[in-house]
Every structure is written in structure tokens, then in C-alpha cells.
C-alpha positions as CSV (number, residue, x, y, z in Angstrom):
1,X,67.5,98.2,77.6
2,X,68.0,96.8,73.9
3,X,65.7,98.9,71.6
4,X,66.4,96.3,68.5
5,X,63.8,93.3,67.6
6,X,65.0,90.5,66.6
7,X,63.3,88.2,64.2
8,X,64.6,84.9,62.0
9,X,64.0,85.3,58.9
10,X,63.3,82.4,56.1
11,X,64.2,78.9,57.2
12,X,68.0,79.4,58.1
13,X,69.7,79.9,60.9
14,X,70.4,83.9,60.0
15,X,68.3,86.6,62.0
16,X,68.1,90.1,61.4
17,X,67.5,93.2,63.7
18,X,66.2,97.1,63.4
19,X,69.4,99.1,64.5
20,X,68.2,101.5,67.0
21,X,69.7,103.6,69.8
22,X,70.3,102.1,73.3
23,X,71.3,103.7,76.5
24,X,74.6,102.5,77.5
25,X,76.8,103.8,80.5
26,X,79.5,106.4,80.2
27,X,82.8,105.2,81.9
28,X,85.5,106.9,83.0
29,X,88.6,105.5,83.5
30,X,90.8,106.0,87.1
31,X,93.1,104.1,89.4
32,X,92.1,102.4,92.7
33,X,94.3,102.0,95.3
34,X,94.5,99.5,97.5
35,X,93.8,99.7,101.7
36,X,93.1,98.2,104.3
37,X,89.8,98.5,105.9
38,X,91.0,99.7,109.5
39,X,94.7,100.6,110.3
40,X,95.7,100.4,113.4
41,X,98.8,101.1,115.8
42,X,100.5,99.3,117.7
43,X,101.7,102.0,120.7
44,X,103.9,101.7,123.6
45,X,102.2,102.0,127.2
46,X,105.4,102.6,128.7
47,X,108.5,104.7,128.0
48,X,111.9,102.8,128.2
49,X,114.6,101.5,126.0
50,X,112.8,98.7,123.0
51,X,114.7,95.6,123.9
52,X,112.9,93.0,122.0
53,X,111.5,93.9,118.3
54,X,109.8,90.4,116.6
55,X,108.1,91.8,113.8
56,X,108.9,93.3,110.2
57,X,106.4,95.3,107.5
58,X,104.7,92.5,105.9
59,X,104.5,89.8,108.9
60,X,101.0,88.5,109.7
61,X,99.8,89.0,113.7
62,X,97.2,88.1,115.8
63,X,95.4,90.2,118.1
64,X,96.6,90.0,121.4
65,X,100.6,88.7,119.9
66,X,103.3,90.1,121.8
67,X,105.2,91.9,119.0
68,X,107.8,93.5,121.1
69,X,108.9,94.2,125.0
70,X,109.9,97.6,126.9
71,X,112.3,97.7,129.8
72,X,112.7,100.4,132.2
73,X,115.5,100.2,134.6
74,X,114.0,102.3,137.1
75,X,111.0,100.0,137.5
76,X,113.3,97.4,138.6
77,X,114.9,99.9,141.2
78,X,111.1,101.1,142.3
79,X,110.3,97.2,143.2
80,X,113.3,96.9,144.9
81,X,112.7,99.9,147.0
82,X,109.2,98.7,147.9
83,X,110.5,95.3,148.7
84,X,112.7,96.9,151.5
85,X,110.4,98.9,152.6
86,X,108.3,95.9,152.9
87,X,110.3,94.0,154.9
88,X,111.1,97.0,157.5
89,X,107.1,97.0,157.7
90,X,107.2,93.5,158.6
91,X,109.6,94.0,161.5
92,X,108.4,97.0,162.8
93,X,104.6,94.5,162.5
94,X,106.1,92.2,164.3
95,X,107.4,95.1,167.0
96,X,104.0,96.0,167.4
97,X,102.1,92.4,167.9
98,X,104.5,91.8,170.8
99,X,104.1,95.0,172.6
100,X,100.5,94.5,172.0
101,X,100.5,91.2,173.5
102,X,102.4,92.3,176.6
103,X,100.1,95.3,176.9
104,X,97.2,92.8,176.8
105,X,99.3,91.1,180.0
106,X,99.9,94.1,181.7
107,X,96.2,94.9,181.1
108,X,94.8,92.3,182.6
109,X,96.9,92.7,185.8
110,X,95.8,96.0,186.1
111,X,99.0,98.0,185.5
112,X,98.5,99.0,182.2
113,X,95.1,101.4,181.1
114,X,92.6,100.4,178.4
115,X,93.6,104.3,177.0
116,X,97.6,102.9,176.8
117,X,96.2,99.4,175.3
118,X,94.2,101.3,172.5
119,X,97.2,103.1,171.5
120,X,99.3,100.2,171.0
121,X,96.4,98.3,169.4
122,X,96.5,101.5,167.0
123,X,99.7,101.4,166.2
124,X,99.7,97.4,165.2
125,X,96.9,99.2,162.7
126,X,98.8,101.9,161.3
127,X,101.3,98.9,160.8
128,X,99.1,96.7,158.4
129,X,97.5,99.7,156.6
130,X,101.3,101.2,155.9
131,X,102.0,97.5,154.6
132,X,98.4,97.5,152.5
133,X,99.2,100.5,151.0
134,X,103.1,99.9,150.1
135,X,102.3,96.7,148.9
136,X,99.6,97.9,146.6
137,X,102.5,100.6,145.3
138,X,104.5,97.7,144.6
139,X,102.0,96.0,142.7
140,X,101.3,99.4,140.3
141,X,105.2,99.3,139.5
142,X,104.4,95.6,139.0
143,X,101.9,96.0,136.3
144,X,103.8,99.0,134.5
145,X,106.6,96.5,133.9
146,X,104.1,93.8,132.4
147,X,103.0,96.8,130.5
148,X,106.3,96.6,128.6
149,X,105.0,93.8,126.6
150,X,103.7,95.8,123.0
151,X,100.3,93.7,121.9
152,X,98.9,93.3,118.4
153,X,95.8,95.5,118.3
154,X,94.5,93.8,116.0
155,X,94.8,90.6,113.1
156,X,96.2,91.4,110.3
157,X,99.6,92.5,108.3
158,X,102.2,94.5,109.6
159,X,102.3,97.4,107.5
160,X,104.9,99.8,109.0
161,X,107.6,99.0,111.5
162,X,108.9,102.7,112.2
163,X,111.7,101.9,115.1
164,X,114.3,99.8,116.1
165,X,115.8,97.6,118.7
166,X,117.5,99.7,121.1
167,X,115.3,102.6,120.6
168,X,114.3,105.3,123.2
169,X,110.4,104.8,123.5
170,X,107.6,107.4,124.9
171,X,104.5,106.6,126.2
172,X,102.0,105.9,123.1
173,X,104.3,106.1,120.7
174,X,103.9,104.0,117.6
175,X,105.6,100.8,117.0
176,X,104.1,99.2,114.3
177,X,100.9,99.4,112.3
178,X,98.6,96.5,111.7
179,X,96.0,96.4,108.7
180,X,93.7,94.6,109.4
181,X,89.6,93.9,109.0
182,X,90.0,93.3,104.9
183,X,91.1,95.1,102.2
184,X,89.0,97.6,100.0
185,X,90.1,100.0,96.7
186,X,89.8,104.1,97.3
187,X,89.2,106.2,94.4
188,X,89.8,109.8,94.2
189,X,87.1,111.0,91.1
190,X,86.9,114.6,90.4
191,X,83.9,116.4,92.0
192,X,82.4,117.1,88.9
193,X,81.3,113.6,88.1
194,X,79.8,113.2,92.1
195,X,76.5,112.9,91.0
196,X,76.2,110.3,89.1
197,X,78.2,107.7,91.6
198,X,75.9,106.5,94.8
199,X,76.8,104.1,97.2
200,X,76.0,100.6,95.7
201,X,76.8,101.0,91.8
202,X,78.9,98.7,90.5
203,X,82.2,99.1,88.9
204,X,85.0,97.2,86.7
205,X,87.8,97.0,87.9
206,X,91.4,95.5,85.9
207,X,93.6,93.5,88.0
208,X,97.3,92.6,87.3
209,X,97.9,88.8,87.4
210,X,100.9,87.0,86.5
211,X,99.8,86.2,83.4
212,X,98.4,88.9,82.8
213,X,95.2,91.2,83.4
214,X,91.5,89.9,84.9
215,X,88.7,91.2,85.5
216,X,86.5,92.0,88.3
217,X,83.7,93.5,89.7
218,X,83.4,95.5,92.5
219,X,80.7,97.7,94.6
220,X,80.9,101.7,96.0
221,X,80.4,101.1,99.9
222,X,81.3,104.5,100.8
223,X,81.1,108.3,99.6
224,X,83.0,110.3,101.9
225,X,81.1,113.9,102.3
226,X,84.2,115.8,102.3
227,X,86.2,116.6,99.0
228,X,89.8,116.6,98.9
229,X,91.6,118.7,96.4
230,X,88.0,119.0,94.7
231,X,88.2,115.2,94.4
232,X,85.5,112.7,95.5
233,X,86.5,110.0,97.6
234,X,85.0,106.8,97.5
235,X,85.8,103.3,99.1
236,X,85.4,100.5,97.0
237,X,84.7,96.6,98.0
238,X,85.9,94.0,95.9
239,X,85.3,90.5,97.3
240,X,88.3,88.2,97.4
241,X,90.5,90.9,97.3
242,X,93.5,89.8,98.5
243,X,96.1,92.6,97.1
244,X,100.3,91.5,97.4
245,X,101.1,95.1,98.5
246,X,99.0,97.7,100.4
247,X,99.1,101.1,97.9
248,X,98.6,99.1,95.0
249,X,96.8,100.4,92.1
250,X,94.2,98.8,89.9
251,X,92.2,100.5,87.2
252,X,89.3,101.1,87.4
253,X,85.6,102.1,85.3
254,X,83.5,104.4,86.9
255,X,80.2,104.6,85.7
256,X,79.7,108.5,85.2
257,X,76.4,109.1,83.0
258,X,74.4,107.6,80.5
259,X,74.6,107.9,76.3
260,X,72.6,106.6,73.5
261,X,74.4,104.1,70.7
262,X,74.3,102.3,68.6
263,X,74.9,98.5,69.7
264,X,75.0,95.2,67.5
265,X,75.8,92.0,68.8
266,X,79.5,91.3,68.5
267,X,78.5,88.8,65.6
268,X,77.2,90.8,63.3
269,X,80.7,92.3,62.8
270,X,83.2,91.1,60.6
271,X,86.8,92.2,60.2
272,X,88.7,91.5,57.2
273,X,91.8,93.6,56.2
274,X,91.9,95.7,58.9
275,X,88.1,97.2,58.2
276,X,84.8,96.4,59.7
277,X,81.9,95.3,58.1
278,X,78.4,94.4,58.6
279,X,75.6,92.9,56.5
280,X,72.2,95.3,56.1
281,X,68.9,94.1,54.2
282,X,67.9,96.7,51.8
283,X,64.3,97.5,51.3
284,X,63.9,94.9,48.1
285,X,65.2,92.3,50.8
286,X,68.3,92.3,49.3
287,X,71.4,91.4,51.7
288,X,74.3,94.1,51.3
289,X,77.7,94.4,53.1
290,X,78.7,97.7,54.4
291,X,82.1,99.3,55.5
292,X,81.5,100.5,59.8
293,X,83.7,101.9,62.5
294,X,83.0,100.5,65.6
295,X,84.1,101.4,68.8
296,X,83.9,100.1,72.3
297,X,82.4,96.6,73.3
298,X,79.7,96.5,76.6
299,X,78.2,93.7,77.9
300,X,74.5,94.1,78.0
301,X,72.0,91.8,79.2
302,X,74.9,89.0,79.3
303,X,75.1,89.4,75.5
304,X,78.6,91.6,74.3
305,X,77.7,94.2,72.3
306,X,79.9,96.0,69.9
307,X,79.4,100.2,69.6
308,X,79.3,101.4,65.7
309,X,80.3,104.9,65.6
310,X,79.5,105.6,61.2
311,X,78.5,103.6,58.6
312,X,74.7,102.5,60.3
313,X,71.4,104.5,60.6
314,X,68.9,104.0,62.5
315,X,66.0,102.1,61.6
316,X,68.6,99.6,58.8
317,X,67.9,96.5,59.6
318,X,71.0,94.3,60.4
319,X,71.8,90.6,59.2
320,X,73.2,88.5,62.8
321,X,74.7,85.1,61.8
């Protein structure tokens, strides 16, 4: 909060204020970089040989894409086993049905027992169960091979592609990651300065452009509890962040403390020949120009504010065009 009054003086446009100390935050300088919000990978649910690879670091996906296929040879063998075995179900089946039919004949004549006709109505059984249960093997193998297909966990960008085509692939190992849910800025701050940051406070951030530097103005979403290398970590968001390369690095202002200065409004400062200089009204009410140094500009209030280090007391009162 300002602790100046303003007040026009005389009919002009001029207007003069009481130079007193403000609080003002104390920022300290450090890079950003750049992640994404949730980093995923992409894993193999089948070993085998990679046959197919269709993405590279930087592609976009969708979840649920198809970003590469796994073949296992003896998959392929495994089905055709089962199929076999299948078919010598199905004759043997067959076997059975007709002996059972017969034994129903001979049943009904009274040559054959009901204990015999059981037996062969328990083997036609055994018969379709074997089939069931081969034919549920089959379908296992089945699914395993459809399991060769590697899905996008997630939308995003492709940020790591760590094999090739050809390679020999384990079950859940990586094949590419996918960042994806946004992109936010991490800061590592040194512990000393964690209690002054809370989740919430906002920071200024500097971000390359082609033609050169803009600004922004980002929130702290997350403190991490745990320190790293006696470092704070904090997660940043930034909205329309929309970075070229993952591990970029912005830089960024973190407010750290507070400080008293002394503020003017940017146009009570002129510069001529390199120097400084501001207009003061003595105690006769005459208007005199005096030699400053100033030093950082703040925005306060939506008004820029320009920091004099020497050359104003408190309590002068300074002339504002």
C-alpha cells in the first residue's frame, strides 16, 4: 500500500506528493523449467521381437493410438497346436455321439445296461468339457497376440522413444513416453527462502519469443514437502503455456520477503545525460531539481513505480507532471 498523498497544486495540471516508505516485495531471481503435468509410459504387455514402431519424440497421440505392434513367434505355434488338438477333439466327439447313439439302441432292446449307457454318455461329457477347456486355451493365446498392439496411455506428445524396430521386448518394458494433461514450470528455490512462498502467490515469469522476451504471470500450485539437495520444489501453472521443448527454461521472480522504499511514479523521473533527476518543493514553495539514483521499477496498484535508492528523504514532497 502507497503511503504518499497526492494533491494538485494551483490551477495546472502538476501534482505533488510526500515521499514516504512503501512496502514492496523482495524478488529473487531463478529458472523454471518446463514439464509436463503427468508423464506416462507407454509399456509392452508382451515380450517378443518390435516389428512395427509409428512414432518419434515429438509426435502428438491419442489415447488409445496404436503406436507400435509385438510379434511372438511362438504364439503363432501355440494356436496352431490348439487348433489340432481341436480338431482331434472333434473326431474323437463325434466317436463318442455315435457310440452313444448305438448304446441308446442297444439299450432299448435290452442288451446293453443303463450302468454301460452312463459310461458312454460320460465320456461324450469328458469330450465337450476337453473341447471347452482347449478352446478357452486357444482363446488366452488369442488375446496375448492382440496384446502385441502398444496403446497410447494417454493424449499428449511423445517425449522419449527409447527402442527400435527390431528390438528384443520384455514384458512392461518402456516404449515410449507420452506427456500429457498440460504443461506446468518446476522451480528448485533454496530452502532458506521456504517460508515466504505458499501455494497460490503469484510469480513473473520471462518468456523467450521470437522477437524477443514477454511477460507473464503465473501461480505456485504445488509445494512439494520433501527438499532436494536442500532445495524447495515447487510446480508452477502458467495458463496458455504452450512451451516448443519439454526441459525448457524460463526465468522466473519469486517473491521472497517484503522491504520498505522509496517509490515515485515513473513520471516524476527524468533522465538527461545519463543522470536522474526529480523535481522537490522546498518549504518556501519553491520548485527545485535534484540529482537521484534509482533503481528497480514495480508495478503497484496498476501504476509503475520507479525505486530511488539516494538523493530523496522522507517526508520531501515531490513535483509529478
Amino acid at each position: 500500500m502507497l503511503l504518499a498523498a497526492l494533491a494538485f497544486t494551483g490551477t495546472g495540471r502538476a501534482a505533488s506528493l510526500t515521499a514516504a516508505p512503501v512496502t514492496v516485495p523482495e524478488w529473487k531471481a531463478v529458472y523454471g523449467e518446463v514439464e509436463a503435468r503427468d508423464t506416462v509410459p507407454a509399456r509392452a504387455r508382451i515380450g517378443g521381437t518390435l516389428e512395427t514402431l509409428t512414432v518419434a519424440e515429438g509426435d502428438s497421440v491419442s489415447e488409445g493410438d496404436v503406436i507400435g505392434t509385438i510379434h511372438d513367434d511362438k504364439l503363432d505355434f501355440q494356436v496352431k497346436a490348439y487348433e489340432a488338438e481341436l480338431k482331434g477333439l472333434q473326431s474323437s466327439l463325434e466317436n463318442a455321439r455315435s457310440e452313444l447313439e448305438r448304446g441308446e439302441s442297444l439299450n432299448q432292446r435290452g442288451v446293453m445296461s443303463n450302468q454301460q449307457l452312463d459310461t458312454l454318455k460320460t465320456q461324450v461329457d469328458v469330450v465337450v468339457n476337453n473341447i471347452a477347456a482347449t478352446t478357452a486355451n486357444m482363446e488366452v493365446v488369442r488375446q496375448q497376440m492382440r496384446e502385441g498392439d502398444i496403446l497410447a496411455p494417454a493424449s499428449g506428445r511423445v517425449l522419449s522413444v527409447p527402442v527400435v524396430e527390431g528390438s528384443v521386448i520384455l514384458p512392461g518394458e518402456t516404449v515410449a513416453t507420452v506427456g500429457s494433461g498440460g504443461f506446468y514450470l518446476r522451480l528448485a528455490i533454496p530452502a532458506r527462502h521456504a517460508a515466504y512462498l505458499n501455494e497460490g502467490d503469484e510469480i513473473d515469469i520471462s518468456r523467450p519469443e521470437a522477437n524477443g522476451e514477454t511477460s507473464a504471470t503465473g501461480r505456485i500450485a504445488k509445494l512439494y514437502p520433501e527438499l532436494e539437495n536442500n532445495r524447495l520444489i515447487a510446480d508452477v501453472a502458467v495458463e496458455g503455456l504452450t512451451p516448443r521443448y519439454v526441459g525448457e527454461r524460463y526465468l522466473v521472480r519469486v517473491p521472497i520477503g517484503e522491504r520498505q522504499a522509496l517509490m515515485l511514479p515513473a513520471d516524476a523521473v527524468t533522465t538527461r545525460n545519463g543522470l536522474d533527476f526529480i523535481t522537490v518543493t522546498l518549504a518556501g514553495g519553491e520548485n527545485r531539481e535534484k540529482t537521484v539514483v534509482t533503481g528497480a521499477r514495480e508495478t503497484l496498484g496498476g501504476t509503475t513505480m520507479i525505486e530511488v535508492l539516494t538523493g530523496l528523504q522522507p517526508g520531501e514532497t515531490v513535483v509529478v507532471p
